[in-house]
MOPAC internal coordinates of N, CA, C and O (Angstrom, degrees):
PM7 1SCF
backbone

  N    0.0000 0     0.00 0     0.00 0    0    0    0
  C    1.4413 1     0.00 0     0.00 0    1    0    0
  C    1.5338 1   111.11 1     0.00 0    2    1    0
  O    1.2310 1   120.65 1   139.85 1    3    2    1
  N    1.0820 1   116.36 1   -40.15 1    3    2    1
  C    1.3487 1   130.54 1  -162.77 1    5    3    2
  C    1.8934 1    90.94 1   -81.59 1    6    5    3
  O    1.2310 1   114.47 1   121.66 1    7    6    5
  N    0.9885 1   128.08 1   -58.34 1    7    6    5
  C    1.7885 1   119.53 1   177.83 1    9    7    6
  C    1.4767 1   104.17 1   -62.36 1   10    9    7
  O    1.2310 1   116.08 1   176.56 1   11   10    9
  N    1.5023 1   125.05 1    -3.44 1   11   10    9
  C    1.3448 1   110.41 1   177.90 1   13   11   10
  C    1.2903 1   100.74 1   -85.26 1   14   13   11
  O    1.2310 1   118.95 1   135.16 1   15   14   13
  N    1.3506 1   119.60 1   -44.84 1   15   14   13
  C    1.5167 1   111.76 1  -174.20 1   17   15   14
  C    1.5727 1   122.71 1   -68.42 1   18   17   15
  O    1.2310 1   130.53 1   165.26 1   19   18   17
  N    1.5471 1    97.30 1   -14.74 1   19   18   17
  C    1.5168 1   103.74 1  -158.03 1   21   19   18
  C    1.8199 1    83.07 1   -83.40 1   22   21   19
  O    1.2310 1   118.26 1   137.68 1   23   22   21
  N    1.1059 1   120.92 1   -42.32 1   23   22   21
  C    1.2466 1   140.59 1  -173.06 1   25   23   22
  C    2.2960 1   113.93 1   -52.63 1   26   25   23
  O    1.2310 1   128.65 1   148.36 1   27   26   25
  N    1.2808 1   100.95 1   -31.64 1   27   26   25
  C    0.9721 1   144.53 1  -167.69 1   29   27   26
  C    1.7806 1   114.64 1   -84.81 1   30   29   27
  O    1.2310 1   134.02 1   106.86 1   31   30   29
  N    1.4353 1    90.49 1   -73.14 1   31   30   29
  C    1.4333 1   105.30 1   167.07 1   33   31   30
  C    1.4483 1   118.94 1   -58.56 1   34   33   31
  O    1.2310 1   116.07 1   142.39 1   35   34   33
  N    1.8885 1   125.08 1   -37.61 1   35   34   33
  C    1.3603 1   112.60 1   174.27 1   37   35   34
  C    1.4864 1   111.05 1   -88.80 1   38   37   35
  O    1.2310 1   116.80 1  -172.53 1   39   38   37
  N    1.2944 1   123.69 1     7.47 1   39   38   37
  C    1.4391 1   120.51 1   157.87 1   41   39   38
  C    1.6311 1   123.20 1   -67.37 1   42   41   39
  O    1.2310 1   132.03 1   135.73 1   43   42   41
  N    1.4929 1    94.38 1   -44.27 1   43   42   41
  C    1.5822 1    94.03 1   158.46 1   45   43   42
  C    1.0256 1   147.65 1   -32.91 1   46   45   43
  O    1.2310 1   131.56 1   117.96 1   47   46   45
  N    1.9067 1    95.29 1   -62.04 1   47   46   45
  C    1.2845 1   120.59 1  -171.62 1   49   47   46
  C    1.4499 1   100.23 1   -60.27 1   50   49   47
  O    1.2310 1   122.15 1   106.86 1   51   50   49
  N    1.0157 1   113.49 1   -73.14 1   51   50   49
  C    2.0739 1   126.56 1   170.94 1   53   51   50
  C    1.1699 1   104.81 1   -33.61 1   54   53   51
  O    1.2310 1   102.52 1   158.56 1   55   54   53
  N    1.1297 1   149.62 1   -21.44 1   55   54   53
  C    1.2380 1   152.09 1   160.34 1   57   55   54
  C    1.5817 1   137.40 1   -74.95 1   58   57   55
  O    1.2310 1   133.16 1   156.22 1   59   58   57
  N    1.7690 1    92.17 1   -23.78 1   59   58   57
  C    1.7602 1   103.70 1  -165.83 1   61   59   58
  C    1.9642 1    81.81 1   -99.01 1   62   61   59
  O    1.2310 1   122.39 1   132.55 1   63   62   61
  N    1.7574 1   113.03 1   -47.45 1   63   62   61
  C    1.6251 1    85.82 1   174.72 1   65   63   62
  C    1.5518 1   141.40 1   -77.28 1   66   65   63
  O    1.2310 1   130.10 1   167.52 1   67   66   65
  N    1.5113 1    98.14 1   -12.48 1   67   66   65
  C    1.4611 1    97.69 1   154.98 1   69   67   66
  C    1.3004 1   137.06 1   -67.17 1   70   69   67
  O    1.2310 1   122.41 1   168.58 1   71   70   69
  N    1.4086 1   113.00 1   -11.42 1   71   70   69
  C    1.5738 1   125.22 1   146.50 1   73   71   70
  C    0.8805 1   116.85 1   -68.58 1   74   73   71
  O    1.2310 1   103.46 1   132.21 1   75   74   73
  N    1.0403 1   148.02 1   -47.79 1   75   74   73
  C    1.5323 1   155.08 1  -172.42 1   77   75   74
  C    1.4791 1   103.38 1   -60.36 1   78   77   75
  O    1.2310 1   120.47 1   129.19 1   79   78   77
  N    1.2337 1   116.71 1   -50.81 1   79   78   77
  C    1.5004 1   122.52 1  -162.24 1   81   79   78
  C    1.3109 1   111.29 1   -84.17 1   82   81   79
  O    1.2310 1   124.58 1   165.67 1   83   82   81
  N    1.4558 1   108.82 1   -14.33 1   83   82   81
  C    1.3717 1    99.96 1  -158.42 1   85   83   82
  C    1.4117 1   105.07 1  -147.78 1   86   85   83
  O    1.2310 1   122.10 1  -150.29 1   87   86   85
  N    1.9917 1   113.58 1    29.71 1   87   86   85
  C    1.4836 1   148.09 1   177.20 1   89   87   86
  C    2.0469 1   114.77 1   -48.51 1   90   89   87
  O    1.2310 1   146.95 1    -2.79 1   91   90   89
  N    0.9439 1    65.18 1   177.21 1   91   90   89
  C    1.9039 1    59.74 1   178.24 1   93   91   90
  C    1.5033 1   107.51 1  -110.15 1   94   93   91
  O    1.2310 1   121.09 1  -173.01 1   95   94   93
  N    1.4068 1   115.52 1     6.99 1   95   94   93
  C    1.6031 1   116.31 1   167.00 1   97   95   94
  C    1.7599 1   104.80 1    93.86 1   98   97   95
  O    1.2310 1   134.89 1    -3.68 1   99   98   97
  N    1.2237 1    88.80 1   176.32 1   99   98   97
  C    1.4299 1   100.41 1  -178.86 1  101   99   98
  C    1.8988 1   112.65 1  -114.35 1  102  101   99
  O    1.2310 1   121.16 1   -55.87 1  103  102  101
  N    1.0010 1   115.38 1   124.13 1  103  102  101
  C    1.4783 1   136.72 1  -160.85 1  105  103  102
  C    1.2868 1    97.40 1   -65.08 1  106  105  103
  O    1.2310 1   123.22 1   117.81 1  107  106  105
  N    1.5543 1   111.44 1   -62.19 1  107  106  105
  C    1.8881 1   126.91 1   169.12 1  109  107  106
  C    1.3866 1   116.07 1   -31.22 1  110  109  107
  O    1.2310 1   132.87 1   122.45 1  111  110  109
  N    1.4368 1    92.75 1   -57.55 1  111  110  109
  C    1.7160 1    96.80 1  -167.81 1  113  111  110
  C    1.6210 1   110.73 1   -63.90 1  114  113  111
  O    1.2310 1   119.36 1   135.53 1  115  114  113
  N    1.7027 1   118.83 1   -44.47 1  115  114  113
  C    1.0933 1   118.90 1  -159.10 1  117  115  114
  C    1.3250 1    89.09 1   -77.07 1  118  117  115
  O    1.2310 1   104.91 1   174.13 1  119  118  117
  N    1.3395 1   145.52 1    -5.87 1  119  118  117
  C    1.3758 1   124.10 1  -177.16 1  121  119  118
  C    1.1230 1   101.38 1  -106.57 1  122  121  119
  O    1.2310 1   111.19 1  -177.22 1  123  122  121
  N    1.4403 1   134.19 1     2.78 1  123  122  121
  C    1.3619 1   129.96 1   161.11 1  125  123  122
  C    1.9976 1   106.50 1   -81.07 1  126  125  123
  O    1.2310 1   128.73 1   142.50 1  127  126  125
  N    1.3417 1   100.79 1   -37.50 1  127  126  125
  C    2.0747 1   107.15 1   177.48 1  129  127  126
  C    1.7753 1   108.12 1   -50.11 1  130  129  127
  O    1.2310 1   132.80 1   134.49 1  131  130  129
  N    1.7709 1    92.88 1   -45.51 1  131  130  129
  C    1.6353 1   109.08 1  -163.63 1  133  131  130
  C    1.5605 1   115.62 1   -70.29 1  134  133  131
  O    1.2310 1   133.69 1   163.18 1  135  134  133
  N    1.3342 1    91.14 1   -16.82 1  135  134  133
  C    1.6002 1   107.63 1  -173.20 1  137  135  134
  C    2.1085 1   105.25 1  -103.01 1  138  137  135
  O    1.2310 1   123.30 1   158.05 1  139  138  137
  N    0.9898 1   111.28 1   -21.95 1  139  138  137
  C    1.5433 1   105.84 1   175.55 1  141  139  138
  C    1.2705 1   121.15 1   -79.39 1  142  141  139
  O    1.2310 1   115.23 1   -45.78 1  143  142  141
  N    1.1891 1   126.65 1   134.22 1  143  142  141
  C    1.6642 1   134.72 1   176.67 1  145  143  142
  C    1.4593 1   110.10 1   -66.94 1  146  145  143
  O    1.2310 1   124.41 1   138.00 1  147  146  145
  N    1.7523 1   109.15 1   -42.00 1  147  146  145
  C    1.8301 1   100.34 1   163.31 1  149  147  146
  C    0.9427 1   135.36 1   -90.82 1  150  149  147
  O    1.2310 1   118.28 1  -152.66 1  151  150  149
  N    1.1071 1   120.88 1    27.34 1  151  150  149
  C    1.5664 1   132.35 1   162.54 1  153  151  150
  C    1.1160 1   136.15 1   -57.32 1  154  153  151
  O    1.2310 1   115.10 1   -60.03 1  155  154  153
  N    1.5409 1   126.91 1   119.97 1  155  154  153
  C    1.2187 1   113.77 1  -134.36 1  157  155  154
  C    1.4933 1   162.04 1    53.20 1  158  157  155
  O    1.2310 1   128.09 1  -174.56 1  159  158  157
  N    1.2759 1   102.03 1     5.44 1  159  158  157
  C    1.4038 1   128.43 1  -172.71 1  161  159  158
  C    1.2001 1   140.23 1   124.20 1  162  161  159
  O    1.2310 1   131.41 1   146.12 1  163  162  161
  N    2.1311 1    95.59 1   -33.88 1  163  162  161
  C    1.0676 1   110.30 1  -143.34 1  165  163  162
  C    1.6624 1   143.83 1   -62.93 1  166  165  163
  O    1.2310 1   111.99 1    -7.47 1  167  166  165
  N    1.0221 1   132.71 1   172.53 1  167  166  165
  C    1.1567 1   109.76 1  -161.25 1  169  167  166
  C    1.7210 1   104.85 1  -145.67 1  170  169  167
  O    1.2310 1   137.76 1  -142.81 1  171  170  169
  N    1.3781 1    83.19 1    37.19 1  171  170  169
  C    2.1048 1    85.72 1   162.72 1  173  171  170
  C    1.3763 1    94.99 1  -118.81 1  174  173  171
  O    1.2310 1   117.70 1   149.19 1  175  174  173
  N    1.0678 1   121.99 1   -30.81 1  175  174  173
  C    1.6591 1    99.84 1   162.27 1  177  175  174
  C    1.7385 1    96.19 1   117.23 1  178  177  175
  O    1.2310 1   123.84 1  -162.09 1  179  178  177
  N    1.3923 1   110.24 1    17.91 1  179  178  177
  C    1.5479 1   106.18 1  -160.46 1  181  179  178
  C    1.5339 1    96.79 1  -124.14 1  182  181  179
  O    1.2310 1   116.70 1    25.26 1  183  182  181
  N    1.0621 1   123.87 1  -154.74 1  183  182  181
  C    1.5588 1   122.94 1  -177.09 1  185  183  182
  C    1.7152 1    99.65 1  -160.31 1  186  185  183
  O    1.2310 1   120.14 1   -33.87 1  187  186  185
  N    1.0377 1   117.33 1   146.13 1  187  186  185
  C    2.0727 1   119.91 1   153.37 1  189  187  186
  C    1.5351 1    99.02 1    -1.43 1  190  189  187
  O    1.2310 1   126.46 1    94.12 1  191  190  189
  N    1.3411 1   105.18 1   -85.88 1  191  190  189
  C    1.3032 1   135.66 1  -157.39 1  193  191  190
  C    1.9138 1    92.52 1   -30.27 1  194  193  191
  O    1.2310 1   124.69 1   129.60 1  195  194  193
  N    1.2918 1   108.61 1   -50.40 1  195  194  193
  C    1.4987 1   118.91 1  -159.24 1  197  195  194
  C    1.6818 1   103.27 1   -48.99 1  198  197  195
  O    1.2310 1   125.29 1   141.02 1  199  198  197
  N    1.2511 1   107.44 1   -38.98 1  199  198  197
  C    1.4420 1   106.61 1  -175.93 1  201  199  198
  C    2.0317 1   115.70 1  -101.58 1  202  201  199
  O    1.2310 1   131.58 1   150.99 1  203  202  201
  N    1.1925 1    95.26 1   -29.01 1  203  202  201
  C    1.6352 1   109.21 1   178.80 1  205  203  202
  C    1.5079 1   110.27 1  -112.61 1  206  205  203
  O    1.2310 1   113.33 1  -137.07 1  207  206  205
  N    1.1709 1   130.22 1    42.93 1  207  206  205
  C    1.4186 1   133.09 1   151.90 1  209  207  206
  C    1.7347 1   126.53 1    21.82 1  210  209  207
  O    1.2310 1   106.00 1  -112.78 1  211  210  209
  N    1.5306 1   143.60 1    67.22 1  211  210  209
  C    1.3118 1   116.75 1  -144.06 1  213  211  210
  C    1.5705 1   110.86 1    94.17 1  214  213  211
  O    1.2310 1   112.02 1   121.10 1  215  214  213
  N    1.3756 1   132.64 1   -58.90 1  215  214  213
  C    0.7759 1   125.44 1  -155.02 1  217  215  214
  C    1.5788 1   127.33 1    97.85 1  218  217  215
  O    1.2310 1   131.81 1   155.97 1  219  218  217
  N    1.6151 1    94.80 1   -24.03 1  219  218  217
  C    1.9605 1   104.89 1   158.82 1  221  219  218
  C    1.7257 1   108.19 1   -36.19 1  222  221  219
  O    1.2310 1   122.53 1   -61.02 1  223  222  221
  N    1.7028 1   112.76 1   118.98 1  223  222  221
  C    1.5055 1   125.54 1   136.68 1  225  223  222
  C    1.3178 1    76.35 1   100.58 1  226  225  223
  O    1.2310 1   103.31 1   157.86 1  227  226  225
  N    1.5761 1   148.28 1   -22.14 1  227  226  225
  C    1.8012 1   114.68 1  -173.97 1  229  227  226
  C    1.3171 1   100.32 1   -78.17 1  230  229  227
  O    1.2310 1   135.55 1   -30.53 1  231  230  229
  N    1.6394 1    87.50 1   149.47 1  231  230  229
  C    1.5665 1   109.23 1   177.96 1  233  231  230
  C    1.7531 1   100.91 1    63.44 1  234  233  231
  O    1.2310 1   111.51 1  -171.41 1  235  234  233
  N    0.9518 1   133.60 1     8.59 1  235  234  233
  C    1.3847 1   125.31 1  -156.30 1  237  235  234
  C    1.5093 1   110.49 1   -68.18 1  238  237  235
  O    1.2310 1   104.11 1   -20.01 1  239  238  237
  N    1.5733 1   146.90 1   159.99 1  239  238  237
  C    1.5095 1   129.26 1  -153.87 1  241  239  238
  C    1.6515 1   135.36 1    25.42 1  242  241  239
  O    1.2310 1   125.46 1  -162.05 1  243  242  241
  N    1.4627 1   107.11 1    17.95 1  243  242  241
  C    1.4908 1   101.75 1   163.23 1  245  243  242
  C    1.2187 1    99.43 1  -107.81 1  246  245  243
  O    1.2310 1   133.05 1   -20.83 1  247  246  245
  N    1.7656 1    92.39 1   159.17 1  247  246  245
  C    1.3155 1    97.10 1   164.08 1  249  247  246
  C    0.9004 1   141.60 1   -83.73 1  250  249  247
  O    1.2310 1   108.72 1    13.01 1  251  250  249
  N    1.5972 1   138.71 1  -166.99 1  251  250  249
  C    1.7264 1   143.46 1  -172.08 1  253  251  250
  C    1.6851 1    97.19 1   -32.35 1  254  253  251
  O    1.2310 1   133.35 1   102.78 1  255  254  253
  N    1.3119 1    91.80 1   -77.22 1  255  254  253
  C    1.5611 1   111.31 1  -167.41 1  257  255  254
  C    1.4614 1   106.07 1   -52.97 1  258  257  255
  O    1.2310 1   109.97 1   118.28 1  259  258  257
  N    1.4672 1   136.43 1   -61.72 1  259  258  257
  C    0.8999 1   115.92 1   152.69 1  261  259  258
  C    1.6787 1   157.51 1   -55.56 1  262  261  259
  O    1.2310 1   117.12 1   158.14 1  263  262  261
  N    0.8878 1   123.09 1   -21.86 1  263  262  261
  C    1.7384 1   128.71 1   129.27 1  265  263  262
  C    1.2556 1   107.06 1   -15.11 1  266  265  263
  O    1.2310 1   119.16 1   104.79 1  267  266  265
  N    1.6298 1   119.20 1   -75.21 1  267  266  265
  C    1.6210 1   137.88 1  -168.00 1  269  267  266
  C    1.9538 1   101.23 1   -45.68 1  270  269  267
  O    1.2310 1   133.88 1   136.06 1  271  270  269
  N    1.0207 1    90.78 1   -43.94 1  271  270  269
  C    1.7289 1    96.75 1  -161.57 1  273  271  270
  C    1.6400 1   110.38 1   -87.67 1  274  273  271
  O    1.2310 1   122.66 1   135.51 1  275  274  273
  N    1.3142 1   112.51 1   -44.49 1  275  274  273
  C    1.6467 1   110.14 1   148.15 1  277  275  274
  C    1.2886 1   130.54 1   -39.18 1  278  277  275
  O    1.2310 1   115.72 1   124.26 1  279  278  277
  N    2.0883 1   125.74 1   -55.74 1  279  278  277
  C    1.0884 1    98.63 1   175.94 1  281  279  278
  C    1.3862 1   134.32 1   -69.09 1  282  281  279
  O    1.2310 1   133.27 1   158.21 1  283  282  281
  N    1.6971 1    91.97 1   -21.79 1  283  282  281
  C    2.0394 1   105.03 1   176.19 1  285  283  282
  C    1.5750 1   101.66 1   -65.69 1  286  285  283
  O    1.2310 1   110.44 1   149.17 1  287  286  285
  N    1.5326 1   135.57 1   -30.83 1  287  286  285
  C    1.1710 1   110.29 1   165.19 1  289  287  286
  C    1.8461 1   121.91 1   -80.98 1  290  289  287
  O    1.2310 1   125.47 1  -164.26 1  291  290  289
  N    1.1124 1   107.09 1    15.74 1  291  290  289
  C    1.3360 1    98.53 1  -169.22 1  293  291  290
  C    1.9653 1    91.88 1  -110.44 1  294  293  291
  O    1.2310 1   132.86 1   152.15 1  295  294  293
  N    1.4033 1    92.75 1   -27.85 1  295  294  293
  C    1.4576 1    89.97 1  -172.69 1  297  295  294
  C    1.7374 1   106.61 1   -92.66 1  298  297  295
  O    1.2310 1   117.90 1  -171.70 1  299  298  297
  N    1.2335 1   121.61 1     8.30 1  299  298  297
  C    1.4513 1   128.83 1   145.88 1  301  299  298
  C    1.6131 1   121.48 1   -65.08 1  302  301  299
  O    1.2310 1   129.07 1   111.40 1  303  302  301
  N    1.4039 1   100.12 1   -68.60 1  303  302  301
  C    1.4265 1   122.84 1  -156.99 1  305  303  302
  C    1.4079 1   102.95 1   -78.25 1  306  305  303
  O    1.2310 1   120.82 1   135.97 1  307  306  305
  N    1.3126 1   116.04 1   -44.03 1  307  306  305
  C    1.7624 1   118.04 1  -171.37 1  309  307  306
  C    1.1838 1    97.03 1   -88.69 1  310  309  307
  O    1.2310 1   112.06 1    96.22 1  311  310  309
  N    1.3857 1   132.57 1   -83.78 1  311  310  309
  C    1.1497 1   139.88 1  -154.53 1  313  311  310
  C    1.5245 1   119.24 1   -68.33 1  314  313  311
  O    1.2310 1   123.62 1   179.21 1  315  314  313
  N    1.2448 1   110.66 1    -0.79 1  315  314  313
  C    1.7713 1   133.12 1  -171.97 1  317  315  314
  C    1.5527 1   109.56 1    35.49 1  318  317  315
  O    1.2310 1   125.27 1  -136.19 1  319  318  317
  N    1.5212 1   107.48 1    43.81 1  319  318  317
  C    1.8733 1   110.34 1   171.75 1  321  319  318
  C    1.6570 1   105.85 1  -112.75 1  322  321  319
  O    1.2310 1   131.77 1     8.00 1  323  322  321
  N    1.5015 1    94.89 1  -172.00 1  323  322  321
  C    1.4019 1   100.01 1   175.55 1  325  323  322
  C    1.0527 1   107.60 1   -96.27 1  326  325  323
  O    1.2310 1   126.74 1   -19.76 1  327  326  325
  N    1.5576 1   104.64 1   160.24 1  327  326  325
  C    1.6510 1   124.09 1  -156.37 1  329  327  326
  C    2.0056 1    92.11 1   -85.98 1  330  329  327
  O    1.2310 1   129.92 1   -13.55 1  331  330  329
  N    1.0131 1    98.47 1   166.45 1  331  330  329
  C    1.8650 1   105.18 1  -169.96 1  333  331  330
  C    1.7105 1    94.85 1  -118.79 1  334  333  331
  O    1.2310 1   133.83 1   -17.60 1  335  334  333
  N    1.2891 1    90.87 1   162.40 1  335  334  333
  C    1.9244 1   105.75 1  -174.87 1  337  335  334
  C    1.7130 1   100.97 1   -81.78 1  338  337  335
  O    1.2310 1   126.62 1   -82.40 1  339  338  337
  N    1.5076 1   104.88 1    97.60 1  339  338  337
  C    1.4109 1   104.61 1   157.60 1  341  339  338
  C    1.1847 1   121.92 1   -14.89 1  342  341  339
  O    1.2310 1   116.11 1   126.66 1  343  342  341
  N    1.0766 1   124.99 1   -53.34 1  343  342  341
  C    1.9290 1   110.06 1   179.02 1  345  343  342
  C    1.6160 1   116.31 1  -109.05 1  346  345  343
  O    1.2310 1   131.39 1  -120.16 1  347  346  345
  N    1.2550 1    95.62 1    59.84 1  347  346  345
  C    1.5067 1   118.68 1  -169.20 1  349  347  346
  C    1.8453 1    90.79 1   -99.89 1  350  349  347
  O    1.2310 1   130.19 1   -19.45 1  351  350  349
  N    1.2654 1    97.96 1   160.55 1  351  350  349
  C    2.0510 1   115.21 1   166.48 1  353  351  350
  C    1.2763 1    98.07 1   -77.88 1  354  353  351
  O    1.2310 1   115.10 1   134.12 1  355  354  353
  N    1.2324 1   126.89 1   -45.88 1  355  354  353
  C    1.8797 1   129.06 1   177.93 1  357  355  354
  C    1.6733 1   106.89 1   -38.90 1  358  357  355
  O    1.2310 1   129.72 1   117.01 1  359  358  357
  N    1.5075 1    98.87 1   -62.99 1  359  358  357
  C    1.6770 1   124.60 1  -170.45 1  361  359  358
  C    1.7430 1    97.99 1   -55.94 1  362  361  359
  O    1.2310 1   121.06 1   110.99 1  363  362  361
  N    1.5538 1   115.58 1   -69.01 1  363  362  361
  C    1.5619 1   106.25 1  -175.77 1  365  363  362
  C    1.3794 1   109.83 1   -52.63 1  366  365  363
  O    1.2310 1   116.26 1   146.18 1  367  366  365
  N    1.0486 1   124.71 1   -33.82 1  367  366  365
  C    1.7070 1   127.41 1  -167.54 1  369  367  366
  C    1.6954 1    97.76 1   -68.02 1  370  369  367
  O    1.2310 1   121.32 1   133.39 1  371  370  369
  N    1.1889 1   115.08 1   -46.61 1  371  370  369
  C    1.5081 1   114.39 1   162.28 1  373  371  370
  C    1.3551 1   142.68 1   -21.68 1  374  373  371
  O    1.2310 1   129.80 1   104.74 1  375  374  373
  N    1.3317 1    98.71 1   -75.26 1  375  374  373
  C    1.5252 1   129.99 1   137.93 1  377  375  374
  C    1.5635 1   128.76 1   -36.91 1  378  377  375
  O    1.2310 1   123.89 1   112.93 1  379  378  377
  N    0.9846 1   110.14 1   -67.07 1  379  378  377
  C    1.7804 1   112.18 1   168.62 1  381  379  378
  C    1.3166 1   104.77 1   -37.74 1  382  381  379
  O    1.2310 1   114.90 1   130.14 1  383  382  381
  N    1.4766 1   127.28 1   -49.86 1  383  382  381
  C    1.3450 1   130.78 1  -177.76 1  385  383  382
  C    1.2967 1   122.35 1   -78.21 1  386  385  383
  O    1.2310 1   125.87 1   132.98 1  387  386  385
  N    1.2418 1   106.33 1   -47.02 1  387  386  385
  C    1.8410 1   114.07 1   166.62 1  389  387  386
  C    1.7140 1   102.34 1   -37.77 1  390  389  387
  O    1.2310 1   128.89 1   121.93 1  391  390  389
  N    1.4763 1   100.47 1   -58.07 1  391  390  389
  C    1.5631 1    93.40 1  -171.55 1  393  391  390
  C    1.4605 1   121.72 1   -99.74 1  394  393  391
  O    1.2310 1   122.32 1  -158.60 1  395  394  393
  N    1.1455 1   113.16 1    21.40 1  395  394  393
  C    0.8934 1   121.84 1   131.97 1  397  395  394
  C    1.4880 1   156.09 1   -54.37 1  398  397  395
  O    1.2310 1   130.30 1   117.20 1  399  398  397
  N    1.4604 1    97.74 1   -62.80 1  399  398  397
  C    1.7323 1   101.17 1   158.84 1  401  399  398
  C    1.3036 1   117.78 1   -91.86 1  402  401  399
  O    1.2310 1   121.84 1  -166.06 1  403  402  401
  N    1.4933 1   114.09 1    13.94 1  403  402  401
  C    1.6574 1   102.08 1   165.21 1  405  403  402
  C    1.7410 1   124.73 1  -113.14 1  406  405  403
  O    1.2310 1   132.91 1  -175.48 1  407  406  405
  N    1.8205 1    92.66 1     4.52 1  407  406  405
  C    1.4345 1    89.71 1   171.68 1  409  407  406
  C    1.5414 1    86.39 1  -112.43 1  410  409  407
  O    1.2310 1   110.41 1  -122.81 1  411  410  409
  N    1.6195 1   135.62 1    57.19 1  411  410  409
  C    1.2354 1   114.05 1   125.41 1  413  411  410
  C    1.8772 1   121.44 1   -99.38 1  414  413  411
  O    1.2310 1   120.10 1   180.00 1  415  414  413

């Protein structure tokens, strides 16, 4: 009985940080990233926001992975910074927000 629970209990645990690690981000934060002009480095002085207003329609019908690869090209080309690690807390927080205001 006692290795069932013990057995039990570290399934959890392995379970509560693989959520953690691998979360759907924070909606707040990425609309605080989407909204900063230095974000990411950049160095036109502009932010997401400058071209996608809200955040309505960017990235809009791609998927996960693509989302990821749009904003790193957007945060190359527009924003003239460096691109961020796809499976970054920055990157999900992105996302949380992207889809956020586009599934209203």
């Amino acid at each position: 009985m006692k290795r069932t629970i013990t057995v039990v209990l570290v399934l959890m645990v392995v379970l509560l940080f693989f959520a953690a690690a691998y979360g759907e981000g924070n909606a707040e934060k990425g609309k605080a990233l989407f909204n900063d002009p230095q974000f990411a480095d950049g160095k036109a002085g502009v932010s997401c926001s400058s071209c996608h207003p809200d955040g309505k329609n960017a990235a809009k019908g791609a998927d996960d992975k693509g989302v990821r690869q749009i904003i790193n090209a957007c945060i190359k080309k527009a924003l003239q910074g460096t691109p961020i690690d796809p499976t970054s807390s920055q990157m999900d927080d992105l996302v949380a927000y992207l889809k956020s205001v586009n599934s209203r």
